[in-house]
N, C-alpha and C positions, 0 to 999 in steps of 0.2 A: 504494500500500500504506500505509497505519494503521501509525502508531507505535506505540508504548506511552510513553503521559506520565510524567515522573518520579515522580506521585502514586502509579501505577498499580504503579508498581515496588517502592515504599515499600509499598503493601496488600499484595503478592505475599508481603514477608517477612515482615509481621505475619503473613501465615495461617498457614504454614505450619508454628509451632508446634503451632498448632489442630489440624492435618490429619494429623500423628502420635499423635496422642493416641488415633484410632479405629482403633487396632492390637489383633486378637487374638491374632495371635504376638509375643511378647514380645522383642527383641531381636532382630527376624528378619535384620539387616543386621549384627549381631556387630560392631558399635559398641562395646559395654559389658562390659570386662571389669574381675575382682577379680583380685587377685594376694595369694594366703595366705603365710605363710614355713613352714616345716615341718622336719626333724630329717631327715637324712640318712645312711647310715655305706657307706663305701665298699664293692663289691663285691657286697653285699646290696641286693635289691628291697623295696619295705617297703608298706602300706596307704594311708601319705599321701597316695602320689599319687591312690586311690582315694576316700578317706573324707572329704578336702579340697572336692571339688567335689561329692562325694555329702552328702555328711553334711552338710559345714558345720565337720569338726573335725576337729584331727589323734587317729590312733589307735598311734604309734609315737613313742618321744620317746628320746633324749639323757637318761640319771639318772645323779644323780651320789650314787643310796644303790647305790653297789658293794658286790661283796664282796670283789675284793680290786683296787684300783688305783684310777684316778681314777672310772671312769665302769664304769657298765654300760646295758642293752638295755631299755628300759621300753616293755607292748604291753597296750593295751585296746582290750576290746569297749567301741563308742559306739553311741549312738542322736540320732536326731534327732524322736523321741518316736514315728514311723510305719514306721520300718526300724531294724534293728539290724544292727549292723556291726564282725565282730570283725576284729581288726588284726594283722597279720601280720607276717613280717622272712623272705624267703626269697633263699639265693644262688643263687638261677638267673633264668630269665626265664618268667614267670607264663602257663599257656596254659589251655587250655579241658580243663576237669576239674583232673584231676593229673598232664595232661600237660607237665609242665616238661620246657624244653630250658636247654641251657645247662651251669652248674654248674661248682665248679674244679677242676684236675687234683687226684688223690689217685690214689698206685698200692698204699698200703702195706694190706692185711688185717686193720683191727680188728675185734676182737670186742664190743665195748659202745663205747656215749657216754657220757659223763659230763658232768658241769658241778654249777652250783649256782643255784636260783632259791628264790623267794616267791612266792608266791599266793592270792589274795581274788579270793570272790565271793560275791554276795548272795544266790547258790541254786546249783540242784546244774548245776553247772559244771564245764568243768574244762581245764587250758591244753594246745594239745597240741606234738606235737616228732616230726618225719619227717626221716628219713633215707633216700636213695635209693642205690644204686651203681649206676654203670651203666661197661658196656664195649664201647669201639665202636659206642656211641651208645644199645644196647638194655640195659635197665636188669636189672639181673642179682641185686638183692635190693630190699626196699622195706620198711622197718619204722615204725611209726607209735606211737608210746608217749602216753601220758596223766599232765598233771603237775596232783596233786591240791592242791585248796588246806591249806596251810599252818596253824601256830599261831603266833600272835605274830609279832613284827617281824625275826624273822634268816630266814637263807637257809639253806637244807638241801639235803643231799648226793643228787644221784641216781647211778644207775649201770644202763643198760638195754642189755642183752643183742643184738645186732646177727644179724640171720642171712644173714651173708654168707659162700657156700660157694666162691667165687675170687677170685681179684685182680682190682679194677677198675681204669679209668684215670679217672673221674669220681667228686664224690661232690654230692649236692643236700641241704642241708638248708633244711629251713622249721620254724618256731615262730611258734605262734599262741598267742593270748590265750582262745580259745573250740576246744576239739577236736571238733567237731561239722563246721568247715567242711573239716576234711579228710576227711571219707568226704561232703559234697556234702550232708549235711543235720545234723538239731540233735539236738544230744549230750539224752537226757533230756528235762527240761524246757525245754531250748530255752538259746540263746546269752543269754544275762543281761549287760545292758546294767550298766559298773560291774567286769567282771570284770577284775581286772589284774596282767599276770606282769610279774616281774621277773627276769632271767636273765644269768647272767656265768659267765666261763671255761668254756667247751666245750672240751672235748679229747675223743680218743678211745684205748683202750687195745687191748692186743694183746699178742702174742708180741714182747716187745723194746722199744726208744722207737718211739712213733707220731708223726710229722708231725704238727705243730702244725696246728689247723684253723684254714684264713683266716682275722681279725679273729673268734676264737673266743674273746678278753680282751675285745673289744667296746670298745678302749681308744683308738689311732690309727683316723681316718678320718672323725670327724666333723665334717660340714660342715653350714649352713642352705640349701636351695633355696625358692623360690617357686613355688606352683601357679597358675596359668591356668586360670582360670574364665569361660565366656563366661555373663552374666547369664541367668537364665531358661531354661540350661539346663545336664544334668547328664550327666557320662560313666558310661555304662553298661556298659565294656567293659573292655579289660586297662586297667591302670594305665599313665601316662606317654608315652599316644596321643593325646593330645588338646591342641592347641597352636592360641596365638594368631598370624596368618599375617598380615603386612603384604600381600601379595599378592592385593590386594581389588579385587574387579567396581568397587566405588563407596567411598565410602569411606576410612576410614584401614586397619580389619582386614577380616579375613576369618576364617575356622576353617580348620583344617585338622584332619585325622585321619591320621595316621601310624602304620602298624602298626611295631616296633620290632623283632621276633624271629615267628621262623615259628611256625605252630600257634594262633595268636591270633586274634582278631576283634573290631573297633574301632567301639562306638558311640557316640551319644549322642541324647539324647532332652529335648522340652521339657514330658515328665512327671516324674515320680518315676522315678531310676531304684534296681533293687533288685541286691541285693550276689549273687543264687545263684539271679535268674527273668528273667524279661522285666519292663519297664517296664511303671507305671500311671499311670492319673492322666491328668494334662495340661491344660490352659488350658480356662476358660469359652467355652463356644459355642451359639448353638442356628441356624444356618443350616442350610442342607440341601441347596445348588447353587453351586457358585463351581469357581473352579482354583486350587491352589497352583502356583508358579512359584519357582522359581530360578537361578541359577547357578552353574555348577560349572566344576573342571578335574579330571581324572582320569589318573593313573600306578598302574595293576596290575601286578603282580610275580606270575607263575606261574599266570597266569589266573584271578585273582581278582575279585572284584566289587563294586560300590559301588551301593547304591538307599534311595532314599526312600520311606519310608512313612507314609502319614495315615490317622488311626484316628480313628473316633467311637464312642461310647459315650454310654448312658443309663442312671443309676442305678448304674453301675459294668457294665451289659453290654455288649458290640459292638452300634452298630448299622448300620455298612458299613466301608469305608475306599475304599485304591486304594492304586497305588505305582508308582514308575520306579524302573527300571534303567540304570544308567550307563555308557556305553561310553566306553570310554578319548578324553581329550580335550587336548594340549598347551595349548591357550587355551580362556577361558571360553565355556562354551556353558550355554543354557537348557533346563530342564527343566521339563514343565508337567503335571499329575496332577489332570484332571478329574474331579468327585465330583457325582454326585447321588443322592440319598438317599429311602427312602423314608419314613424317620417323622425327626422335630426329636431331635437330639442334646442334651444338655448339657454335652458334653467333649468337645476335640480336644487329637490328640497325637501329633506328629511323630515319627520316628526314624530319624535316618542312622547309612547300617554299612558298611563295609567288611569282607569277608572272602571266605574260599573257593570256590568255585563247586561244591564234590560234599557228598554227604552231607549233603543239608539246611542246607551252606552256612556252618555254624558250625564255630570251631573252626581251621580248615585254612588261616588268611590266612598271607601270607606277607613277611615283611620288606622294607619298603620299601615297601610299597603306599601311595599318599597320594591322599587326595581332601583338594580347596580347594573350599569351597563358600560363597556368599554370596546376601546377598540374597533372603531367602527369602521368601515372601508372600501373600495372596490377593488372587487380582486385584481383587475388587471393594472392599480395602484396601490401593492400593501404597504402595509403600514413596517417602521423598524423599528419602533420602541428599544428594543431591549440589542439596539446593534443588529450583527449578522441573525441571532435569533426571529427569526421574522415574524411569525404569528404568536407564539407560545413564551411560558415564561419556563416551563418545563418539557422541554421539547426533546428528541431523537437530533445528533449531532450524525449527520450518515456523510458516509464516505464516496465516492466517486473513481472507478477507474476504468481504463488508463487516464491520467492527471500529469503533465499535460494532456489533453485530447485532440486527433485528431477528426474524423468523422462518426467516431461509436464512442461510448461512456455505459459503463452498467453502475447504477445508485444501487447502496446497500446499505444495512438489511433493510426494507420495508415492508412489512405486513401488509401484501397488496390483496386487497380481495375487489372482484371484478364488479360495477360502477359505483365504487363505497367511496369517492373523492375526486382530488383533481393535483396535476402538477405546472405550478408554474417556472419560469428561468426567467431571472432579470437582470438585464446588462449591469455596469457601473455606473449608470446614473438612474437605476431604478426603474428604468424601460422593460415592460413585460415585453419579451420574444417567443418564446413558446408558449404556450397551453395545451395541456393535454387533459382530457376526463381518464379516469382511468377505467374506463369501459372497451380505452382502446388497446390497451396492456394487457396480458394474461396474467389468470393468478402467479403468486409465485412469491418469494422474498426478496426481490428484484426486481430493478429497472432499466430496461435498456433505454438509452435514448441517442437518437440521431444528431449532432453537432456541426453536420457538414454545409447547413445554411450562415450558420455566427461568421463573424469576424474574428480575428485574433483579440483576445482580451481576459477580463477577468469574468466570471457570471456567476451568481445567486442562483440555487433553487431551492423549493421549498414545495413538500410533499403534506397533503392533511386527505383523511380516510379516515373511519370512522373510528374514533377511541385513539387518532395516533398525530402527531406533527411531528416533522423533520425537517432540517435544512440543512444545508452543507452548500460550499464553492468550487468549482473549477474551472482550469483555467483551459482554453481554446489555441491550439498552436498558431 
């Protein structure tokens, strides 16, 4: 058996810079994260975790123009000049529509909210303020009031009328910078990027003194957290499900998707994603035959579901995709989503989700469901994490001979059983040149392969079947 010369070994790591670079998924190995800081207040959900990794900016902050104490609630609509994104502050936990769960106890019967805010905006806008009760889980009034912009720099008194006709044991409030995303579309002219509330001291009134409402001075509780941003892509789902996972196929990270509270659904995509549709967008492509591959691990909670979906697009239309479905998995297993297409795309774009399994699958996820995924790719672009190691982090190191080669090479040992996989060969700068299925190989522990099309040079291959990965180099006279 052929060594590999120390020279050989030194070119191996030069390439391999080179051989990342012809990546059209962008971070497909979740190598590359940002970490934003952002404004937090105990108790309360807020937009940041959303607007952070959508946007690019925070939409909920820490101000310290109160009206009465140190601090008050400061909330904008932002843009990232292609989505607008109004900002929120709700105490409960954020589901699909306005189905919030959650919320803090309150048993006492008021008749209005009160507080005091400010607000600007640049067109006809306007901030809005929901109030829920609920008892025994079913929500037993719902009021939704609209806070009109303001004159000048002070804060003004509101007082809105509550129609709550029993005692509850919960109460949900949310305030928003744009009232439009509470009935699920756009107030007028649409959410106006610019628009910004200011709001301090909620209470509410009644027959008699009312219970203070939670952090309703907006005074104790604030803290700074850090958002997890995996590069190149963007969460598309509830806020605060989206987390960077040391628990990587290869690698230092991985992703992970964690759903947080029930009724939710957890994605992310490496398009655009939008604050009240589905994703668009997505990375340069014009192939039209390959497979994406990955790796997962999967824990669903209540029969929920995890799958991957690839979408192409021309000119902004569909013009195919495919997708996998994920079954539940304690250790990493591969998923592979063959696509062949009938006309050239010029957009691909990915999107993992976890959620419910009924009713069109949105909506009905349930806490604690987590998918770890890594390693995402097309095969005729794998990925090298882990250097020469191509796919695996525990993989078969196989041998090649004759090394050099001229027109034949037999790879060994492999456990080849007949269409259980595939082999690729990839130059020095990560150019896939052969493919082979191994349907076209005989059983055996062995591979022959023909060499007499290459060039003189260095090449990669890498061998996966079913239960097995291998790779090894050789070189080309």
């Amino acid at each position: 058996m052929k060594t590999i010369r120390p020279y050989l070994a030194v070119l191996i790591l030069f390439c391999l810079p080179f051989m990342a670079l012809a990546q059209s998924i962008v971070n497909g190995n979740f190598e590359n994260w940002t970490a934003l800081p952002y404004d937090q207040f105990g108790g309360w959900n807020n937009s940041n975790q959303q607007s952070i990794p959508q946007i690019g900016k925070a939409s909920f902050f820490k101000s310290t123009a109160a009206h009465s104490g140190n601090f008050a609630a400061e909330i904008q609509t932002i843009t990232n000049g292609t989505d607008t994104f109004p900002g929120y502050m709700l105490n409960a936990n954020p589901g699909s529509g306005n189905n919030f769960t959650g919320g803090v106890p309150y048993s006492s019967q008021p008749i209005a909210i009160t507080g005091y805010y400010k607000y600007t905006s640049a067109g006809n806008d306007a901030a809005g303020l929901l109030v829920i009760f609920k008892k025994g889980g079913n929500t037993i009034s719902y009021d939704a009031f609209k806070l009109m912009p303001t004159s000048g720099s002070g804060y003004i008194f509101f007082s809105d009328t509550l129609q709550l006709g029993s005692q509850p044991d919960t109460v949900i409030i949310g305030i928003t910078s744009s009232y439009g995303i509470l009935n699920g579309g756009k107030y007028n002219t649409g959410e106006i990027p610019g628009s910004t509330l200011y709001i301090d001291d909620l209470a509410f009134t009644g027959a008699g003194t009312m219970p203070a409402i939670p952090g309703g001075d907006f005074e104790s509780g604030w803290t700074t957290d850090n958002a997890e941003s995996a590069d190149g892509w963007q969460p598309n789902g509830d806020p605060g499900t989206v987390f960077q996972s040391t628990d990587a196929y290869a690698g230092k990270f991985a992703l992970k998707l964690e759903e947080t509270s029930d009724g939710g659904e957890t994605n992310i995509t490496n398009g655009k994603a939008t604050h009240n549709g589905s994703p668009v967008g997505g990375v340069a492509y014009s192939g039209t035959k390959d497979t994406l591959i990955g790796y997962y691990k999967f824990t669903p909670v209540g029969g929920d579901v995890a799958q991957v979906n690839i979408n192409f697009s021309k000119n902004g239309s569909g013009v195919g995709g495919n997708s996998a479905t994920l079954s539940a998995s304690a250790g990493y297993n591969m998923f592979s989503i063959p696509y062949s297409l009938s006309s050239t795309p010029d957009t691909l774009r990915i999107d993992i989700t976890t959620r419910g399994s009924g009713g069109g699958g949105g909506g009905t996820g349930h806490a604690g469901t987590t998918l770890i995924i890594d390693e995402i790719q097309l095969k005729t672009e794998p990925l090298h994490t882990n250097g020469i190691e191509l796919f695996h982090a525990h993989h078969a190191v196989l041998s090649a001979y004759p090394n050099p080669a001229e027109n034949m090479i037999t790879i060994y040992p492999v456990p080849v059983m007949k269409n259980a996989g595939s082999m690729e060969v990839c130059n020095s700068l990560g150019q896939v040149v052969i493919v082979k299925n191994l349907n076209e190989i005989e059983t055996g522990n062995s591979i022959q392969l023909n060499t007499e099309s290459l060039n003189a040079g260095v090449y990669f291959y890498h061998i996966t079947t079913n239960g097995f990965n291998g790779s090894g180099t050789f070189i080309k006279k």
